[in-house]
C-alpha positions as CSV (number, residue, x, y, z in Angstrom):
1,X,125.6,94.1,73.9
2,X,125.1,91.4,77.1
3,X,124.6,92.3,80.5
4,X,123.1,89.8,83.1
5,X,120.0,91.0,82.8
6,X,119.3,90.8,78.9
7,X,121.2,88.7,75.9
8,X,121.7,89.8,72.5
9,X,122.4,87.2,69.8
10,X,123.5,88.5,66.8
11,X,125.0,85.5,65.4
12,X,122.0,85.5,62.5
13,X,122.6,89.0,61.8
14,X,124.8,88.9,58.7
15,X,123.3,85.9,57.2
16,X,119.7,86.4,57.5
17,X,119.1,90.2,59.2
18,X,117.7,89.3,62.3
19,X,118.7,90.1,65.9
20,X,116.9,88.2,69.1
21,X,116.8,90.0,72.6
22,X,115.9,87.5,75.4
23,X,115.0,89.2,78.9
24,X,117.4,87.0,81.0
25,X,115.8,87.4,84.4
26,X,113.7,84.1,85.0
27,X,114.1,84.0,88.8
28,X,112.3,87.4,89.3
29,X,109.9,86.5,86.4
30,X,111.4,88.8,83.9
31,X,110.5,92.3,85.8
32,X,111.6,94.9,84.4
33,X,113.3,96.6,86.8
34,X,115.3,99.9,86.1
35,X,118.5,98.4,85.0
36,X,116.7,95.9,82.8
37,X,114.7,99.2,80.8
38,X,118.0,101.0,80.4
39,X,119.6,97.8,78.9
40,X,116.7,97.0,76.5
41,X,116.5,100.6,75.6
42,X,120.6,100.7,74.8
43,X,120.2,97.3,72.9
44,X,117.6,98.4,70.5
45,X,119.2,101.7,69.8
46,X,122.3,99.9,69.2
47,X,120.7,97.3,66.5
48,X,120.6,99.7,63.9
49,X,121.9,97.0,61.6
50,X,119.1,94.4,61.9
51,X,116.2,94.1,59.6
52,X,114.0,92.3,62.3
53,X,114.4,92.1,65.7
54,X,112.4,89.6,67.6
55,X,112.4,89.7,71.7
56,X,111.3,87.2,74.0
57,X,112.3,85.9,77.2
58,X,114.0,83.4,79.2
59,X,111.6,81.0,81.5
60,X,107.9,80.3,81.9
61,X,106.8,84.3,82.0
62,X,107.9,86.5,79.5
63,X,107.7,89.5,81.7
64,X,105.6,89.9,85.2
65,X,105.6,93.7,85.6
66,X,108.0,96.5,86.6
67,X,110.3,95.3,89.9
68,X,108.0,97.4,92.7
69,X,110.5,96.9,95.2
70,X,112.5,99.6,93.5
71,X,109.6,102.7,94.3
72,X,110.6,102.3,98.2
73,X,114.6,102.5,97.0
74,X,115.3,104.6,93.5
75,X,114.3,108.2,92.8
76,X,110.6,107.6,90.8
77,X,111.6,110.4,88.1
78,X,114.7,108.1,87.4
79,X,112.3,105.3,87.4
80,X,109.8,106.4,84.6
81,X,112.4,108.2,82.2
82,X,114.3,104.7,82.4
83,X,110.6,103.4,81.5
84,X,110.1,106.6,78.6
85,X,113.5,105.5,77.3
86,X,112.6,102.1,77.0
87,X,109.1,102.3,75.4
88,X,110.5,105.0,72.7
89,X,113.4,102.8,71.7
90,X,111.0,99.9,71.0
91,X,107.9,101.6,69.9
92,X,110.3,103.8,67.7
93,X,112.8,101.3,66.0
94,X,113.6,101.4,62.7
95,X,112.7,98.0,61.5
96,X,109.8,95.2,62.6
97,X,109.5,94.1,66.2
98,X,108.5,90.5,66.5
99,X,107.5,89.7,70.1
100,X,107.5,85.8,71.0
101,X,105.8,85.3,74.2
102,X,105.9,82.0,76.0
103,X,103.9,82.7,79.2
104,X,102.1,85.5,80.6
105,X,103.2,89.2,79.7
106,X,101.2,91.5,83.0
107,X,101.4,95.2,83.7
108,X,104.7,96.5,82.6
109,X,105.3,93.2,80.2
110,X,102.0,93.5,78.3
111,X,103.2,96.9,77.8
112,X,105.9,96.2,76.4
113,X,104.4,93.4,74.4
114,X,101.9,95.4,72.9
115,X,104.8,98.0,71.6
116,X,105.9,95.0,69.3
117,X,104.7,95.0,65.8
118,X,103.6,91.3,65.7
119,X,103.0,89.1,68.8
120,X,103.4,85.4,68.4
121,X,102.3,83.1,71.6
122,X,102.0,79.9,73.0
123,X,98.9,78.1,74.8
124,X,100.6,79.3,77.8
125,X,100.2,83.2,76.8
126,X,97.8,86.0,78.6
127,X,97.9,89.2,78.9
128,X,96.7,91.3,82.3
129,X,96.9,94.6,84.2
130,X,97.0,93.7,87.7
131,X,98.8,97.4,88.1
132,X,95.4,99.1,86.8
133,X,94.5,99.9,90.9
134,X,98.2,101.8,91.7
135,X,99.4,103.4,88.6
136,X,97.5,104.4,84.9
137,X,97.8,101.7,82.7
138,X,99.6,102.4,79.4
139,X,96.5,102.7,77.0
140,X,97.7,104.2,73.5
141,X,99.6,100.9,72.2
142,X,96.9,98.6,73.6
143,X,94.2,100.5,72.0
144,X,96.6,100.4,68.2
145,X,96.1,96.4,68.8
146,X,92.0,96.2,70.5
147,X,90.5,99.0,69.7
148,X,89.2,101.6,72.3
149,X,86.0,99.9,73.6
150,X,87.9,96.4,74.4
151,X,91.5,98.7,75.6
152,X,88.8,100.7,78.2
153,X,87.3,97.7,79.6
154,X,91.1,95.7,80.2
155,X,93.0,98.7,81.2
156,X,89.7,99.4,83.7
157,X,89.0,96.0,84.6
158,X,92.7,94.7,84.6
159,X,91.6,91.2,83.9
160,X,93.0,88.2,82.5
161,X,93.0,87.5,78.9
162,X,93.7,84.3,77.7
163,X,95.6,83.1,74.6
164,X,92.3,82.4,72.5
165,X,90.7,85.5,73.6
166,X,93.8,87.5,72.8
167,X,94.1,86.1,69.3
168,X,90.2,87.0,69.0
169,X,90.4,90.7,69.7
170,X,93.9,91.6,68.1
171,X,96.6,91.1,71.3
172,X,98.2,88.0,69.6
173,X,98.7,87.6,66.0
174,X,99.7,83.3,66.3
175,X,99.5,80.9,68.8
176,X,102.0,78.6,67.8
177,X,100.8,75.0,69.0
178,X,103.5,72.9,67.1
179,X,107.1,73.8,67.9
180,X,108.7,76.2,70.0
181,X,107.4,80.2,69.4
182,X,110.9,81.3,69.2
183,X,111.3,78.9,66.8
184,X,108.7,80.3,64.5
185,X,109.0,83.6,65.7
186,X,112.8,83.1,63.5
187,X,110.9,81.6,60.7
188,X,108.5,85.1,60.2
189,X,111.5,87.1,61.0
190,X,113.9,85.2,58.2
191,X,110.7,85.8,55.9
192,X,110.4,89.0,56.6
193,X,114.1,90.1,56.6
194,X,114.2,89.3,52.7
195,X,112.7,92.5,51.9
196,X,115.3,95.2,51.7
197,X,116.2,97.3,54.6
198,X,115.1,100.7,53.4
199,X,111.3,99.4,52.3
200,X,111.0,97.7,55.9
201,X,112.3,100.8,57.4
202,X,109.7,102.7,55.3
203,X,106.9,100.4,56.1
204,X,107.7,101.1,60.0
205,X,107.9,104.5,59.1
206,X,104.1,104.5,58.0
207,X,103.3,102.7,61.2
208,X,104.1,105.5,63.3
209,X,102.7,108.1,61.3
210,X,99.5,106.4,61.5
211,X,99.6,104.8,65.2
212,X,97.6,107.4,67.5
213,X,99.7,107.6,70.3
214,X,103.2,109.4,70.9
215,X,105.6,106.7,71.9
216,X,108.1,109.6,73.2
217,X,105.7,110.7,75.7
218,X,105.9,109.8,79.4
219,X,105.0,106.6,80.5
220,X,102.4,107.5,82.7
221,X,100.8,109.5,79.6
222,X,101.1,106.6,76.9
């Protein structure tokens, strides 16, 4: 499934398991509006075949934050389930998320980042909640990757955490310095992929009963 907002390659699917979603909106730095959550939540409910998925996006920020221009012009309960949907269908997939992050992932993007199962980044990656003064900032997922004392001081503070920084305390599993993250984002995922579909899908199953947070809840509450 391609829309305008997000691609879906599944050319490597049959040969080595592993699908790549790319959030295709590089002029409005990736937000995620509503549309864009309702296609990334239909994309990874539809790649039920994949043994890896890895998601990334187009241009120099992988995702700036939720499009705030649609609060003055789309009904906000639409707005969050689109966001619930979204966050369950990632958080909840049966198979490993990689995330390869070329660029800042803030608010609504580090969110989203820190659903993934591994993060891979770039020199060029940070993480930040610039949202932290006009909306709760999803805390459950960030704490699964920091802990609670560092998740309470970033999701309080909303400050800027560098790519060394985030390798240190747990947001980034690589920075990749020598090629292109997507690139070695494939390699893991091929690696990965060789195991058998039903022992990954078990592994992620054991994620989730262990993770101590309820990715169906509402956003707001995450």
């Amino acid at each position: 499934m391609n829309s305008s907002l997000i691609d879906v390659d599944t050319t490597e699917l049959d040969d080595h398991g592993v699908a790549v979603v790319t959030l295709n909106r590089p002029d409005k730095k990736n937000a995620l509006s509503h549309a864009m959550r309702l296609d990334l939540a239909h994309a990874f409910e539809a790649l039920t075949g994949a043994r890896v998925v890895i998601l990334t996006g187009r241009g120099d920020v992988f995702s700036a934050e939720f499009d705030l221009t649609e609060f003055d012009r789309i009904d906000e309960t639409g707005l969050w389930a689109s966001s619930d949907r979204m966050n369950a269908a990632i958080a909840m997939h049966p198979v490993p998320v990689i995330a390869a992050l070329d660029g800042p992932a803030m608010a609504g993007g580090a969110d989203l980042a820190v659903l993934t199962d591994i993060r891979l980044g770039t020199a060029r990656t940070s993480f930040s909640h610039p949202e932290h003064r006009r909306f709760p900032v999803v805390y459950g997922p960030l704490v699964e990757c920091v802990g609670s004392t560092r998740a309470r001081e970033l999701v309080l503070t909303g400050r800027t955490v560098e790519a060394d920084e985030a390798l240190a305390i747990g947001l980034l599993t690589e920075i990749v310095r020598d090629r292109p993250v997507l690139d070695r984002a494939r390699e893991l995922a091929y690696d990965i992929a060789r195991t058998p579909w039903h022992l990954l899908h078990r592994m992620r199953d054991k994620f989730q009963m262990t993770q101590r947070y309820d990715p169906a809840c509402h956003t707001l509450s995450l």
